[in-house]
PDB file of N, CA, C and O in Angstrom:
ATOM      1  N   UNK A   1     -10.410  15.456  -8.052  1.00  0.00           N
ATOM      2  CA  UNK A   1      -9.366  15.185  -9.014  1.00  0.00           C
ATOM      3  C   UNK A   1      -8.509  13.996  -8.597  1.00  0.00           C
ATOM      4  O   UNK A   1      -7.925  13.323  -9.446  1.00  0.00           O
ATOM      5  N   UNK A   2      -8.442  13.772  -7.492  1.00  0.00           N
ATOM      6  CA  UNK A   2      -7.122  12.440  -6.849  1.00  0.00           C
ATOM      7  C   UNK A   2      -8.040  11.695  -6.859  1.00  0.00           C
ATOM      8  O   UNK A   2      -7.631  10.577  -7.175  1.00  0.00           O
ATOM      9  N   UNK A   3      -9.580  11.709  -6.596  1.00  0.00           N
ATOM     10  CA  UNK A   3     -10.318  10.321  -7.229  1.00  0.00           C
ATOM     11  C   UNK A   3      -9.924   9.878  -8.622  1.00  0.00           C
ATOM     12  O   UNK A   3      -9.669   8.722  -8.959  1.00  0.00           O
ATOM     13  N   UNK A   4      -9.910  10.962  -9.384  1.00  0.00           N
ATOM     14  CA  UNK A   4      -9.629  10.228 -11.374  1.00  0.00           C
ATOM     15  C   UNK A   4      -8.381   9.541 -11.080  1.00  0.00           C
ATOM     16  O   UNK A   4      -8.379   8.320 -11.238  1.00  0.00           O
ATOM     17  N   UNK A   5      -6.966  10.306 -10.544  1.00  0.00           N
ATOM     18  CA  UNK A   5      -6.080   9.640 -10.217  1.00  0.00           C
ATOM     19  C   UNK A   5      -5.654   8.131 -10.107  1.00  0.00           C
ATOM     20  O   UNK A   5      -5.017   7.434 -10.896  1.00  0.00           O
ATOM     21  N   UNK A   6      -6.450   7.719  -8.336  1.00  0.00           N
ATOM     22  CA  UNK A   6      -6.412   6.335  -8.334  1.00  0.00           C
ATOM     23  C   UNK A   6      -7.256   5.877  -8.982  1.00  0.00           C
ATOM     24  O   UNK A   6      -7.001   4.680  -8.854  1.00  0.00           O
ATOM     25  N   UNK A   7      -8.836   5.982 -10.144  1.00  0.00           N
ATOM     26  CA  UNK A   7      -9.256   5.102 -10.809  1.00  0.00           C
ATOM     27  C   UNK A   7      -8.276   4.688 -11.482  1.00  0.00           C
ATOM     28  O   UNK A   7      -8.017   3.486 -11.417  1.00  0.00           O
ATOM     29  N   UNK A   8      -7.489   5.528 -12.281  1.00  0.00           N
ATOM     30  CA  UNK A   8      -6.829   5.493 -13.663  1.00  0.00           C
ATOM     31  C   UNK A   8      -5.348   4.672 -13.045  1.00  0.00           C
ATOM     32  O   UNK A   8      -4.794   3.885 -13.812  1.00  0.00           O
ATOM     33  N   UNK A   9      -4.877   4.854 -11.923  1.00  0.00           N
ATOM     34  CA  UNK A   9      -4.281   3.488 -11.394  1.00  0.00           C
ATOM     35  C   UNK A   9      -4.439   2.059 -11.264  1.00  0.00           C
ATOM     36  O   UNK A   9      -3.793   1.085 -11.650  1.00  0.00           O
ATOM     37  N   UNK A  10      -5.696   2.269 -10.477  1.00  0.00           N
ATOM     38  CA  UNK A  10      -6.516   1.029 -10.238  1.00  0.00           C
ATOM     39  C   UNK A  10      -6.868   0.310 -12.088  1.00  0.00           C
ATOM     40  O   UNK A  10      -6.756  -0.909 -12.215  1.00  0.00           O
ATOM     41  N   UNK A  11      -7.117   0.844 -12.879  1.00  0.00           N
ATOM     42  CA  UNK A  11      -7.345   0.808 -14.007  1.00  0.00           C
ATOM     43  C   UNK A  11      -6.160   0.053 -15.070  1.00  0.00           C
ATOM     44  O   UNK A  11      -6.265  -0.910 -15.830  1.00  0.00           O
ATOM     45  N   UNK A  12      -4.904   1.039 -14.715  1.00  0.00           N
ATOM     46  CA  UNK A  12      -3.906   0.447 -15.373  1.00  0.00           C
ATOM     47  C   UNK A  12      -2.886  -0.905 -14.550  1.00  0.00           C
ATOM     48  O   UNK A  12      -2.295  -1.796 -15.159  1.00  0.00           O
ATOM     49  N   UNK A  13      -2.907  -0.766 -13.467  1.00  0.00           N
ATOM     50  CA  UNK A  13      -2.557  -2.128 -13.102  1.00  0.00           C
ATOM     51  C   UNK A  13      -3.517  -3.270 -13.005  1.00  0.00           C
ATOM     52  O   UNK A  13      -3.048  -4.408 -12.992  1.00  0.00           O
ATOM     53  N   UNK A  14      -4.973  -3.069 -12.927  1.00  0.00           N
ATOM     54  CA  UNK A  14      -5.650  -4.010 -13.562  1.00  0.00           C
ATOM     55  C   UNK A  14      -5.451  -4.600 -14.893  1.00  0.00           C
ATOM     56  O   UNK A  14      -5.128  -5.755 -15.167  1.00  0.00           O
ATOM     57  N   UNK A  15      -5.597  -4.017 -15.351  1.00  0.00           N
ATOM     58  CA  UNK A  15      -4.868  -4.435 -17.060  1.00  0.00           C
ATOM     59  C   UNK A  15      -4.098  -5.026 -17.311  1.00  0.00           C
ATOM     60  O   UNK A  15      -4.189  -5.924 -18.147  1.00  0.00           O
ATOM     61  N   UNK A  16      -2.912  -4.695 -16.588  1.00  0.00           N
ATOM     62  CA  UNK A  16      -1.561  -4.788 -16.326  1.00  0.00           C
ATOM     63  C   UNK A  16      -1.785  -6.887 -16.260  1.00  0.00           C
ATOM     64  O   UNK A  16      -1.491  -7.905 -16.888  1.00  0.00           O
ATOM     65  N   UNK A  17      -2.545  -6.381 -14.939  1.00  0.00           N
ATOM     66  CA  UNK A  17      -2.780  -7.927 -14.792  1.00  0.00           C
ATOM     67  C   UNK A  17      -3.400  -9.304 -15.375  1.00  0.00           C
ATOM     68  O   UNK A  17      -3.125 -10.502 -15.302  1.00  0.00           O
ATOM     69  N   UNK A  18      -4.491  -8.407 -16.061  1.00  0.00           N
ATOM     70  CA  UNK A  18      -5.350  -9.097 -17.066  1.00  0.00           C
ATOM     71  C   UNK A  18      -4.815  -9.537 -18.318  1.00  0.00           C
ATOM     72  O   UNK A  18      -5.359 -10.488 -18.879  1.00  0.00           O
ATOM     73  N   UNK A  19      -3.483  -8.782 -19.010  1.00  0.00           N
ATOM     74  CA  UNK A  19      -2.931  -9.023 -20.154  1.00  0.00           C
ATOM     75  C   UNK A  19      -1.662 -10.370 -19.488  1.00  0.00           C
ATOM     76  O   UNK A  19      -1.455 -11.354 -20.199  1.00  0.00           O
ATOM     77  N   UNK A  20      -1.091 -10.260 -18.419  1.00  0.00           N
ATOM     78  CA  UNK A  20      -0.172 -11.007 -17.849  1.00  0.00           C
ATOM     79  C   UNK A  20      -0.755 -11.943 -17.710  1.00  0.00           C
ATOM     80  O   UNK A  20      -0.083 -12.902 -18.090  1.00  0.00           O
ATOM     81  N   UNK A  21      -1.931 -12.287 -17.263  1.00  0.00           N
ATOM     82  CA  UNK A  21      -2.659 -13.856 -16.913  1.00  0.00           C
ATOM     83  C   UNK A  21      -2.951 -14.478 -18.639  1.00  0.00           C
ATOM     84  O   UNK A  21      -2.768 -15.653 -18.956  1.00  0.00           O
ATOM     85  N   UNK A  22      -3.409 -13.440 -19.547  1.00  0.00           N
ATOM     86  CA  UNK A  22      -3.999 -13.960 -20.329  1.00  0.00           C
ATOM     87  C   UNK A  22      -2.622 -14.878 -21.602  1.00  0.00           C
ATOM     88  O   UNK A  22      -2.846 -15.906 -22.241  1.00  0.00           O
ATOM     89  N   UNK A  23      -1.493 -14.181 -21.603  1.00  0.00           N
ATOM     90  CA  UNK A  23      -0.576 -14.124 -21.961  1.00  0.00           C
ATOM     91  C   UNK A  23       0.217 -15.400 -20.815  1.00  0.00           C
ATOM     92  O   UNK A  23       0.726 -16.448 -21.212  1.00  0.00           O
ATOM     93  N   UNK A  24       0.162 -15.106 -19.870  1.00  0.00           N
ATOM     94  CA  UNK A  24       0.948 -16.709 -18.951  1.00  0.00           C
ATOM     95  C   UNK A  24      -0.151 -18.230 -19.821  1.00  0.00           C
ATOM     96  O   UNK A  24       0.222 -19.274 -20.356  1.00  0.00           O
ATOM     97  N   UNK A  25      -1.637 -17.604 -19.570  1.00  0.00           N
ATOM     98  CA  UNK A  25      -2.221 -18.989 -20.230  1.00  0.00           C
ATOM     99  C   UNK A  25      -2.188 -19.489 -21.311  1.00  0.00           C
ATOM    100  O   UNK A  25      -2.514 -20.664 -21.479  1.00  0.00           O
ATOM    101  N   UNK A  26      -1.741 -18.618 -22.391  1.00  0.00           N
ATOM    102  CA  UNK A  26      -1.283 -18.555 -24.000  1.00  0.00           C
ATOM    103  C   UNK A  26       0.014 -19.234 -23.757  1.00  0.00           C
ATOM    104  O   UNK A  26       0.435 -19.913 -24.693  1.00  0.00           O
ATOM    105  N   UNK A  27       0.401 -19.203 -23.169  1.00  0.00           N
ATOM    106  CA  UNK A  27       2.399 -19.829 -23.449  1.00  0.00           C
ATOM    107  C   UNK A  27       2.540 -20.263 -21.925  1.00  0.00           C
ATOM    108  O   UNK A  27       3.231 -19.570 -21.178  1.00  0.00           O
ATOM    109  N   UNK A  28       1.975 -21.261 -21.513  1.00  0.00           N
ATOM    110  CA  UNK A  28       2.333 -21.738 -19.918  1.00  0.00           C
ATOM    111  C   UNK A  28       3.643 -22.260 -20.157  1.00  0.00           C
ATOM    112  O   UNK A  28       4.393 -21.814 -19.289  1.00  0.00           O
ATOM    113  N   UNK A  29       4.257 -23.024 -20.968  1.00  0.00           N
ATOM    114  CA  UNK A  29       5.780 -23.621 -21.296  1.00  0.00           C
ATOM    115  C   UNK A  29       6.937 -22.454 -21.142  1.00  0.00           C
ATOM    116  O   UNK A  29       7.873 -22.460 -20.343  1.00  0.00           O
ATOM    117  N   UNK A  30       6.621 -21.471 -22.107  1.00  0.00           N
ATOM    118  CA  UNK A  30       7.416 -20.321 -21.772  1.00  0.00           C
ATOM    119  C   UNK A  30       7.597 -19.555 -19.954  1.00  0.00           C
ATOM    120  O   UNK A  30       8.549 -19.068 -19.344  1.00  0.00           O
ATOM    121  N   UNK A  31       6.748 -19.698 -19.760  1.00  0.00           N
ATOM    122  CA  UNK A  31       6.701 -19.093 -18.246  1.00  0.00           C
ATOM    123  C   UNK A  31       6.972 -19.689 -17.090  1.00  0.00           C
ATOM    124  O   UNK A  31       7.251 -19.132 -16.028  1.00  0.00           O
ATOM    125  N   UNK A  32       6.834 -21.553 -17.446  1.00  0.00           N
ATOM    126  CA  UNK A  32       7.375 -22.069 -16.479  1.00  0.00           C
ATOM    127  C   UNK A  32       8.878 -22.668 -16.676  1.00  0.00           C
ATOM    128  O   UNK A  32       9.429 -23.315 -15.785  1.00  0.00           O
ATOM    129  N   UNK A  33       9.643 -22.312 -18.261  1.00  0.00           N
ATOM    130  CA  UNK A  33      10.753 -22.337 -17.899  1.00  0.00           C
ATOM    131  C   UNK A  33      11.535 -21.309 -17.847  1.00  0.00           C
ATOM    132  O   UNK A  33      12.746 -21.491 -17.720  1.00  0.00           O
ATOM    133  N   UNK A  34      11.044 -20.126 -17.927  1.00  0.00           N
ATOM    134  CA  UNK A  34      11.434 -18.950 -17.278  1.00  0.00           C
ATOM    135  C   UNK A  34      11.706 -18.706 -15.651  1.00  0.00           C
ATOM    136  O   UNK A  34      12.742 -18.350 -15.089  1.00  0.00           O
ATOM    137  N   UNK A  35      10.674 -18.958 -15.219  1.00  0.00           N
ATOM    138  CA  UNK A  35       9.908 -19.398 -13.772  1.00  0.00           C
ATOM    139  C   UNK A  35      11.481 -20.384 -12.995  1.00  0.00           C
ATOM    140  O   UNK A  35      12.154 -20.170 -11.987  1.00  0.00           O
ATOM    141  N   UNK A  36      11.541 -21.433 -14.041  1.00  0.00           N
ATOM    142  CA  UNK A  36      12.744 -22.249 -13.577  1.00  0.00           C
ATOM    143  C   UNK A  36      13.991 -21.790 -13.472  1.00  0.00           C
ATOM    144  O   UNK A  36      14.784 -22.142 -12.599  1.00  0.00           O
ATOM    145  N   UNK A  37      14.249 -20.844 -14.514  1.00  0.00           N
ATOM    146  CA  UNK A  37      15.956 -20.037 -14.714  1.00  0.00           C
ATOM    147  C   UNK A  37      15.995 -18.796 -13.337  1.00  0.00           C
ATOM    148  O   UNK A  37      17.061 -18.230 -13.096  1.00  0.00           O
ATOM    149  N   UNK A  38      14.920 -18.525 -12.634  1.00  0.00           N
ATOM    150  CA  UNK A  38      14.758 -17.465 -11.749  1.00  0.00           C
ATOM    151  C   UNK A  38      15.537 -17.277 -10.365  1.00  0.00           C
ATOM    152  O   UNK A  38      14.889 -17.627  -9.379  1.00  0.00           O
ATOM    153  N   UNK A  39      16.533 -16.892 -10.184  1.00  0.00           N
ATOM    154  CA  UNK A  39      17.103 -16.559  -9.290  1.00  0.00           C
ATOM    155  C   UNK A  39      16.504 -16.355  -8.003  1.00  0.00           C
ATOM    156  O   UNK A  39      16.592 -15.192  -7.608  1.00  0.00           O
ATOM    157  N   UNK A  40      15.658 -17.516  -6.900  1.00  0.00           N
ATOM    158  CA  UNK A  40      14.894 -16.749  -6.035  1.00  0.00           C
ATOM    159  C   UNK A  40      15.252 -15.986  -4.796  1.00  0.00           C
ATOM    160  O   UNK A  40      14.579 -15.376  -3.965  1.00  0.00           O
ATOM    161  N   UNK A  41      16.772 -16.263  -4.969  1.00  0.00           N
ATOM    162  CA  UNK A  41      17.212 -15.245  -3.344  1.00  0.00           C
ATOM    163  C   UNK A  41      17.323 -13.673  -4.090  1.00  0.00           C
ATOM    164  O   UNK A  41      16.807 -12.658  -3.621  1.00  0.00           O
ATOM    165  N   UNK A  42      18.009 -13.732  -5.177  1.00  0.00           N
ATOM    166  CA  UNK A  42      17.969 -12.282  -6.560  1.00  0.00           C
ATOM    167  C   UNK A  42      16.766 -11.399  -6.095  1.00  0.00           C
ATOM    168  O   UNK A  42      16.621 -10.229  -5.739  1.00  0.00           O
ATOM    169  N   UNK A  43      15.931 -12.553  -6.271  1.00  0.00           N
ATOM    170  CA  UNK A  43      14.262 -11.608  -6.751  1.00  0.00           C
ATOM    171  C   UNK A  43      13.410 -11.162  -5.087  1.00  0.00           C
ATOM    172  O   UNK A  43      12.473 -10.377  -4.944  1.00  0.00           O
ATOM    173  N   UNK A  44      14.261 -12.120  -3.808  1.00  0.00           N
ATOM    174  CA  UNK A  44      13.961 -11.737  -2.695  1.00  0.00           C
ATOM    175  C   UNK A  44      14.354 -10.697  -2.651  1.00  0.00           C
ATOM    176  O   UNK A  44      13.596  -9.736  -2.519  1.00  0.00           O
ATOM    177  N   UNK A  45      15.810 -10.565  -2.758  1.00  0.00           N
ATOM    178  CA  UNK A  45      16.201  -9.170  -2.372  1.00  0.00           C
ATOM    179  C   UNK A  45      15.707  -7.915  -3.462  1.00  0.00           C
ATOM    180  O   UNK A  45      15.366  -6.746  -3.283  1.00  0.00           O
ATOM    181  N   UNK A  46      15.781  -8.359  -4.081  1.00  0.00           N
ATOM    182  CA  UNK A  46      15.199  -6.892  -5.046  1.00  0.00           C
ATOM    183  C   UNK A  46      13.782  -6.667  -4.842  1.00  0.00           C
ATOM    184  O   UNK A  46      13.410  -5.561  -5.235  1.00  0.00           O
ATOM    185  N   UNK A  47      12.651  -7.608  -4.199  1.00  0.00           N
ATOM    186  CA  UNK A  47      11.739  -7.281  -3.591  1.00  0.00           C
ATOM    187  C   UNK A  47      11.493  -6.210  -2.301  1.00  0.00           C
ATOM    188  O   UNK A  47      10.781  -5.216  -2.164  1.00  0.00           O
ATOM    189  N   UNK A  48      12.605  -7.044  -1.286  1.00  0.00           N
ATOM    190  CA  UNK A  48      13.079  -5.892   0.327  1.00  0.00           C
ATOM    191  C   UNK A  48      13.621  -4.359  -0.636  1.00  0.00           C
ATOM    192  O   UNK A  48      13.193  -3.205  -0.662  1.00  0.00           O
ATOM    193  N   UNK A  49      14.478  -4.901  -1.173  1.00  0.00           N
ATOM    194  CA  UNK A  49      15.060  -3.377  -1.245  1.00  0.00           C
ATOM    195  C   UNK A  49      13.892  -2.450  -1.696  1.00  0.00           C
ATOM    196  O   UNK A  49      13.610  -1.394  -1.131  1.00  0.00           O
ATOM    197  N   UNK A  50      13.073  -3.098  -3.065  1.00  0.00           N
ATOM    198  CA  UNK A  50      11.753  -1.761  -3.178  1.00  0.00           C
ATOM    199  C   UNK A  50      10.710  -1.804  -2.547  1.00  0.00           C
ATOM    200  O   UNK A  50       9.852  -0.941  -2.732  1.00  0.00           O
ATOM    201  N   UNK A  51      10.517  -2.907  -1.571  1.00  0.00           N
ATOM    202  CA  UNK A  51       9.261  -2.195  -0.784  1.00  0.00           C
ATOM    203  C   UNK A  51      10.002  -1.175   0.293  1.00  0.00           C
ATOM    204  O   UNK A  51       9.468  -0.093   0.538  1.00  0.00           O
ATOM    205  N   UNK A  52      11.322  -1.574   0.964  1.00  0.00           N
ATOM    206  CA  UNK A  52      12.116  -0.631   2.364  1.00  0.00           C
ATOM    207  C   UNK A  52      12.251   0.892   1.460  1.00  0.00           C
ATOM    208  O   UNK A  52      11.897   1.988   1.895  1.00  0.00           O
ATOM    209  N   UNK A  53      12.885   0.610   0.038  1.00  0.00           N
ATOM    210  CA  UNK A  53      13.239   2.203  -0.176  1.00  0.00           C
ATOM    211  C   UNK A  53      11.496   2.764   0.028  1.00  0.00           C
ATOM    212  O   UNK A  53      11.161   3.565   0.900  1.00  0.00           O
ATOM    213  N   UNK A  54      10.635   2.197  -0.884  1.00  0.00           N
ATOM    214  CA  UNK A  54       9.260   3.192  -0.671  1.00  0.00           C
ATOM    215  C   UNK A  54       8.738   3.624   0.544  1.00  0.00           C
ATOM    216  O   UNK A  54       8.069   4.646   0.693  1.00  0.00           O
ATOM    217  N   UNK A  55       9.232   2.381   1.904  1.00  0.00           N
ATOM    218  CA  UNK A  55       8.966   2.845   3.076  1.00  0.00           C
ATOM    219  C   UNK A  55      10.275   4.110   3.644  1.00  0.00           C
ATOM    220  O   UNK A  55      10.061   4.860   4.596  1.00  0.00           O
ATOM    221  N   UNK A  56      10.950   4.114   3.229  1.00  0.00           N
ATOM    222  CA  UNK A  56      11.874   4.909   3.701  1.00  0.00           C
ATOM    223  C   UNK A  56      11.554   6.406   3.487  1.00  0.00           C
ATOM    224  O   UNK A  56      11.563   7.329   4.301  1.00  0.00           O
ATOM    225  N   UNK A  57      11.188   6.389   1.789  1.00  0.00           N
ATOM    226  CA  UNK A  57      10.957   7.426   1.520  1.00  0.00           C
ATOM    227  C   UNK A  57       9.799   8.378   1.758  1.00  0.00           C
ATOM    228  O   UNK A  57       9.856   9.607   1.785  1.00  0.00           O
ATOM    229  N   UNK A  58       8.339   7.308   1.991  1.00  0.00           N
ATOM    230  CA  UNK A  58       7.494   7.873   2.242  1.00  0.00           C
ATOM    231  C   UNK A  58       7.327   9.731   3.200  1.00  0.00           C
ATOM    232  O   UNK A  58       6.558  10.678   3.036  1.00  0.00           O
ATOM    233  N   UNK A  59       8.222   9.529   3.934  1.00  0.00           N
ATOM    234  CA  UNK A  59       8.103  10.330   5.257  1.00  0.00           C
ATOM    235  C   UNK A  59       8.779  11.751   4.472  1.00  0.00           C
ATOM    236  O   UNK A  59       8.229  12.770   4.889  1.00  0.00           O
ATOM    237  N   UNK A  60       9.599  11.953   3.677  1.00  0.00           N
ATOM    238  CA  UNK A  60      10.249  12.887   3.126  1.00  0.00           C
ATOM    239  C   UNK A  60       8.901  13.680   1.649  1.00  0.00           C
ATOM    240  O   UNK A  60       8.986  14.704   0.971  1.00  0.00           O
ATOM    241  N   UNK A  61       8.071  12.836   1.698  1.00  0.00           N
ATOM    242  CA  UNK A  61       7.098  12.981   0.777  1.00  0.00           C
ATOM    243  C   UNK A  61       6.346  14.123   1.595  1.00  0.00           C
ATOM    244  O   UNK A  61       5.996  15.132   0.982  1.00  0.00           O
ATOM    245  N   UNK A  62       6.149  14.031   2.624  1.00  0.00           N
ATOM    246  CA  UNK A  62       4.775  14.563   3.686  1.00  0.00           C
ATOM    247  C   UNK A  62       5.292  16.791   3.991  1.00  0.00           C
ATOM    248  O   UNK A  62       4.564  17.505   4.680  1.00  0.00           O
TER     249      UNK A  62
END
C-alpha cells in the first residue's frame, strides 16, 4: 500500500512539473519579469525555514 502512496506522489509532483515548464515556455516574458520583482534574500529565507522546520520535525514523527 505505501508503494501506491509514493507512485501517486512521484506522479503528482511530476505533473506538477511538467505543467510549470510547459506554461514558463508559453509566457517566458511573464516569468522573467516576475523572476525580476523576486525578493531573493525573502525566498532564501522562506526556503531555510521549510526545509529546518521538516528537519526538525521529522524526529517527533517516529
Amino acid at each position: 500500500m505505501i508503494w501506491v502512496f509514493i507512485f501517486m506522489e512521484l506522479l503528482a509532483f511530476g505533473l506538477a512539473f511538467v505543467v510549470f515548464a510547459a506554461l514558463r515556455a508559453r509566457s517566458l516574458a511573464v516569468f522573467e519579469s516576475s523572476q525580476a520583482e523576486l525578493n531573493q534574500a525573502l525566498a532564501l529565507l522562506n526556503t531555510v525555514v521549510l526545509v529546518t522546520s521538516g528537519y526538525f520535525f521529522f524526529p517527533f514523527c517516529i
